[in-house]
C-alpha positions in Angstrom: 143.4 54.0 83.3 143.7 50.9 81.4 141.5 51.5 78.5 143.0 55.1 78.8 146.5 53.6 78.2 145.2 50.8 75.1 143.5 54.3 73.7 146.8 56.2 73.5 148.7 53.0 72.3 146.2 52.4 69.2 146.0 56.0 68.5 150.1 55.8 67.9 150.5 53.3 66.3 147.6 54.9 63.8 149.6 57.4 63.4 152.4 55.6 62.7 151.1 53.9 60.2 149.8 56.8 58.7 153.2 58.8 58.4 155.1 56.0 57.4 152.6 55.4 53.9 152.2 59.3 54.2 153.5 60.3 50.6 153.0 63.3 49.2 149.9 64.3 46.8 150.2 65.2 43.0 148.6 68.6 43.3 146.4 67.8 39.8 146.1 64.7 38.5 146.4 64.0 34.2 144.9 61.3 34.0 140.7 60.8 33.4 139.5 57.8 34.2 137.2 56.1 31.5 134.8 52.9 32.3 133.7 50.5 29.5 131.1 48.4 29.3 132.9 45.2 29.8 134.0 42.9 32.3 137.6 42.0 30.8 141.0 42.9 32.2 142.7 45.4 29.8 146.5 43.6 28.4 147.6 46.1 25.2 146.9 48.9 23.5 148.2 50.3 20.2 147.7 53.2 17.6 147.8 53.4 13.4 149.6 56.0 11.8 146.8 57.7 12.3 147.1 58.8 16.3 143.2 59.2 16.7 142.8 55.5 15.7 143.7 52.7 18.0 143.1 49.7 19.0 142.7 48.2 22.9 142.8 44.7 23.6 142.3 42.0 26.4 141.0 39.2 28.0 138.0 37.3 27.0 138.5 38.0 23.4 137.9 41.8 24.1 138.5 44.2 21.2 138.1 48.0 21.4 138.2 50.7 19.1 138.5 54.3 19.1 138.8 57.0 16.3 139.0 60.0 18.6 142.3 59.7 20.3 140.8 57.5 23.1 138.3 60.1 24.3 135.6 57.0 23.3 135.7 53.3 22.8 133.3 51.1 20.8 133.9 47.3 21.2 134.7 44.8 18.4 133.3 41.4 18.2 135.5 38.7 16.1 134.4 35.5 14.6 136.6 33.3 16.5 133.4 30.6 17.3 133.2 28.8 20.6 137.0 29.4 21.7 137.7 30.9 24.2 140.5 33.4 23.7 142.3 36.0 25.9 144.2 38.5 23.5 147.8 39.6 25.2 149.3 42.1 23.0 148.1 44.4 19.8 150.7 46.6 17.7 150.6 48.4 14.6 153.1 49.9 11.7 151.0 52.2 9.6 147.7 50.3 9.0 149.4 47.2 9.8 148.2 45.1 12.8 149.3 42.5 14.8 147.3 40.7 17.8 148.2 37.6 19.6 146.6 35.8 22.7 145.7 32.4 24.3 145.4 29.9 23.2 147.5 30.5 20.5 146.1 32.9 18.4 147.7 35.2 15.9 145.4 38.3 14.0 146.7 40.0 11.4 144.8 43.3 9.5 146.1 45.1 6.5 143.7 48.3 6.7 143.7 49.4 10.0 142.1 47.0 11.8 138.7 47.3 9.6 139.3 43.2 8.7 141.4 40.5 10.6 142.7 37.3 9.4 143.5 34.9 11.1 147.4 33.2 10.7 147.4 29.3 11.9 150.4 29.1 13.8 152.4 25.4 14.3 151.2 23.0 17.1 154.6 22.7 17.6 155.3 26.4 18.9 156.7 26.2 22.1 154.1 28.1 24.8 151.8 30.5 23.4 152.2 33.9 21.4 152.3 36.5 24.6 153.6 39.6 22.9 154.2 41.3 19.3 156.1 44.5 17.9 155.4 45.6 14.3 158.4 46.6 12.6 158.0 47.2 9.4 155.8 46.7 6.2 155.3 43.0 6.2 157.9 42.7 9.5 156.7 41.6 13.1 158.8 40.0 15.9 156.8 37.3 17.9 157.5 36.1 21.4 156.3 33.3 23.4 155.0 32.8 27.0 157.9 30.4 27.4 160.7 32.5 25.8 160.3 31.5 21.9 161.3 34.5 19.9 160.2 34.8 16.1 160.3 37.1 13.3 158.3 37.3 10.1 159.1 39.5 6.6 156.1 38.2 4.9 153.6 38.9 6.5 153.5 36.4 8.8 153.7 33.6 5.9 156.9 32.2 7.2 158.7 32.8 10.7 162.6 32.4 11.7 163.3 31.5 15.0 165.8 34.1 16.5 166.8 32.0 19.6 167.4 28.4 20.4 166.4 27.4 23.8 163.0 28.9 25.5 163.4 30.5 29.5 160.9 28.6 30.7 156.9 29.8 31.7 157.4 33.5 31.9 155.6 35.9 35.0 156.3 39.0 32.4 158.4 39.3 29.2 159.6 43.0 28.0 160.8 44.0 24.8 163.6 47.6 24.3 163.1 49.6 21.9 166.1 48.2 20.0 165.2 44.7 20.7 166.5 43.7 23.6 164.3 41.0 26.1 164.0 40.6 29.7 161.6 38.3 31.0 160.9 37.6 34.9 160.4 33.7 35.6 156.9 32.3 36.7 157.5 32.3 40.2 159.4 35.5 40.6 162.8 33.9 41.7 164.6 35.2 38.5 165.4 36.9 35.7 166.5 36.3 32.3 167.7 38.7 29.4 168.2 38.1 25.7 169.6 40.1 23.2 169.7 40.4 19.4 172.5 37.7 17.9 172.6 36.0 20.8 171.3 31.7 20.8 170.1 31.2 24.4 168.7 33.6 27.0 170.8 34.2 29.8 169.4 34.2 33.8 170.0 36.1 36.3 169.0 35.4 40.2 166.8 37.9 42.0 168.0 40.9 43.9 167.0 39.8 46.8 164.6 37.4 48.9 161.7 39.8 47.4 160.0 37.6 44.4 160.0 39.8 41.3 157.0 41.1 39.9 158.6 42.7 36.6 161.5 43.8 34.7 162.0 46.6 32.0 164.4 48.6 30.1 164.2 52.1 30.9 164.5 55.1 28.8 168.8 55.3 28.5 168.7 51.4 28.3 169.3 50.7 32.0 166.8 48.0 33.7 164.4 48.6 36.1 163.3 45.5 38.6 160.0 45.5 40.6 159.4 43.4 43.8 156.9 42.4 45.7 155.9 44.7 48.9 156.3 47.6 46.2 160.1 47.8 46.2 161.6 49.2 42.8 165.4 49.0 42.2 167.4 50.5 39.2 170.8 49.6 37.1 172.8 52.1 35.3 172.8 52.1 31.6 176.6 51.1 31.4 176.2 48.6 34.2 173.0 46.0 33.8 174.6 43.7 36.1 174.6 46.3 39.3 171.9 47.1 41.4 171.3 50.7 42.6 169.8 51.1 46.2 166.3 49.5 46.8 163.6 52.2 46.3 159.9 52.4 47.6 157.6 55.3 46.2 155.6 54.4 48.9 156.7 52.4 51.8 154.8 50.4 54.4 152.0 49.2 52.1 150.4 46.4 51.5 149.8 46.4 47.9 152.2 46.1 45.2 153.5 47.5 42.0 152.8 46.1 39.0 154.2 47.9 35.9 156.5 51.3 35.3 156.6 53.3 32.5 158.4 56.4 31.3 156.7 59.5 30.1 159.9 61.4 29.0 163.4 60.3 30.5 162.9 62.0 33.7 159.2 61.6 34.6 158.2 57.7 35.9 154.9 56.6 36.7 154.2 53.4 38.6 151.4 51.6 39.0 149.8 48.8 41.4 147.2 47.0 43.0 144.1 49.0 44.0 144.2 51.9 42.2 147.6 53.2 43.5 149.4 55.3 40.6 152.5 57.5 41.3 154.9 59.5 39.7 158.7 60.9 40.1 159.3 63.7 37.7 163.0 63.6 38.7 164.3 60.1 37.9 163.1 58.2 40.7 164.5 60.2 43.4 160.9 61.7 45.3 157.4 60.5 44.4 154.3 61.6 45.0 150.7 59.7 44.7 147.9 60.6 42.2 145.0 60.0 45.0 141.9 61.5 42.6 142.3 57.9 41.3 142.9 56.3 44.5 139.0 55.2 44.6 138.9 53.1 41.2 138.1 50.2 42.1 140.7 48.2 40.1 143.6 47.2 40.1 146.0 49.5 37.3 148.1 46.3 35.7 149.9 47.8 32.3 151.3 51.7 31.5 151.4 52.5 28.2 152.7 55.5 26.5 152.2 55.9 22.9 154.7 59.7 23.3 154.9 62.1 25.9 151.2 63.3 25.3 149.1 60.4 24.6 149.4 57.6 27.3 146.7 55.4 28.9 146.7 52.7 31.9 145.2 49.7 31.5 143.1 48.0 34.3 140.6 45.3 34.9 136.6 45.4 34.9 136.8 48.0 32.3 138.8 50.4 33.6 140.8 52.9 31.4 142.9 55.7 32.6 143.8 58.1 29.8 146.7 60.6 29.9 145.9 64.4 29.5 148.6 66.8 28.8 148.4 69.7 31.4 147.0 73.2 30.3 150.3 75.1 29.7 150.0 78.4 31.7 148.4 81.4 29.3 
């Protein structure tokens, strides 16, 4: 009767478990998953003018090119001698291109990424380069792993510093589309923001005792806050400083989330540990779970979408999920 009773309590709690991490499946998944021959974790990825030509980057001075779209990848090898690098962050206006990595290192190419040359930066540069946007012909904006945020009009000749005093070692830093920073402290305990004219960054504690995993702006200009045990949270785009109610696409999990992107301003994916990808196609209010990638065996760390039909998640060990539009119904 015993081992009758520990049976029935085992087989509960099971299913407990089950229905409480029980979220519903996306019926077909848009997203193939792509495995090149490399080792590296996966950081950036960026297109030319030309949307069939991009550019992937990552650590272990990993470079990756493709001129079909992203169907197929062939992998660069730099000159950069016996140091060891880890590229962060690739961008391109036109044929204009921009990498940086640790330790700080700064590419720049002129023709599409066919040559790179690379810009000696100041030993006096406070943390290393961790992200870059192209702007314009000539114009790239520079940010630090500590907070340092530069801009260059010359091609990266000379750089003005845009803000006085650094945030600190940064977990994640995340850049608006009109230039606006938020960057997510080292240990997770808080947040700070920056934006354009302003001198210093200004912090912000967490939400709550949940150490933060990443911030971003989202697709009206509100933030967007990620936590660990895979808790999400939202602001409102006229209200940055108020949080919404705490959200988990999938609760009672033991993995977390790692990045969120938006597709169009009412479809989010989210992305985590162990090849967990979800999705809401109505502004975070339901989810469901993309399980015919469930099985990669990696864990998805970045989201990138270049527009609504061409995105691609980055992970580690090679893995590369790209984004296929769904057949529209004949």
């Amino acid at each position: 009767m015993r081992k009758l009773k520990q049976f029935v309590i085992v087989l509960a709690v099971a299913f407990f478990c089950f229905s409480c991490s029980s979220v519903p499946s996306l019926s077909n998944s848009p997203w193939q998953i792509l495995t090149l021959d490399t080792d590296s974790t996966f950081a950036d990825i960026a297109f030319t003018d030309d949307l069939q030509h991009g550019w992937l980057v990552g650590t272990k001075s990993t470079l990756f090119e493709t001129s079909d779209g992203g169907n197929s990848w062939q992998q660069k090898v730099l000159n950069l001698g016996d140091e060891k690098v880890s590229f962060s962050a690739v961008s391109f206006h036109d044929q204009e291109g921009w990498i940086v990595g640790k330790p700080s290192i700064l590419l720049h190419s002129e023709d599409g990424g066919s040559s790179w040359s690379r810009i000696s930066l100041s030993e006096k540069l406070p943390g290393s380069p961790y992200g870059i946007i192209a702007l314009n012909d000539k114009t790239a904006e520079m940010v630090t792993d500590l907070g340092a945020i530069y801009r260059t009009k010359d091609g990266g000749k000379t750089w003005q510093a845009l803000v006085e005093g650094a945030v600190g070692v940064a977990r994640t830093i995340v850049r608006s589309h009109d230039g606006k920073y938020v960057a997510v402290s080292a240990r997770g305990n808080f947040y700070s923001t920056w934006e354009p004219g302003s001198t210093e960054w200004q912090p912000h504690n967490r939400l709550s005792s949940r150490r933060l995993q990443k911030v971003g702006y989202g697709e009206k200009g509100e933030l967007w806050a990620l936590a660990r045990g895979g808790q999400l949270q939202f602001t409102s785009p006229n209200d940055l400083d108020t949080w919404e109610d705490k959200v988990f696409p999938e609760f009672s999990t033991s993995w977390g989330l790692l990045d969120l992107n938006y597709r169009t301003p009412e479809e989010i994916w989210v992305a985590g540990g162990s090849g967990n990808l979800l999705v809401s196609h109505d502004n975070g209010q339901s989810w469901q779970k993309d399980r015919a990638v469930e099985s990669v065996p990696s864990n998805l760390y970045r989201i990138v979408f270049i527009n609504s039909d061409k995105g691609f998640v980055l992970g580690q060990d090679g893995v590369l999920l790209k984004y296929n539009p769904p057949s529209e119904p004949a």
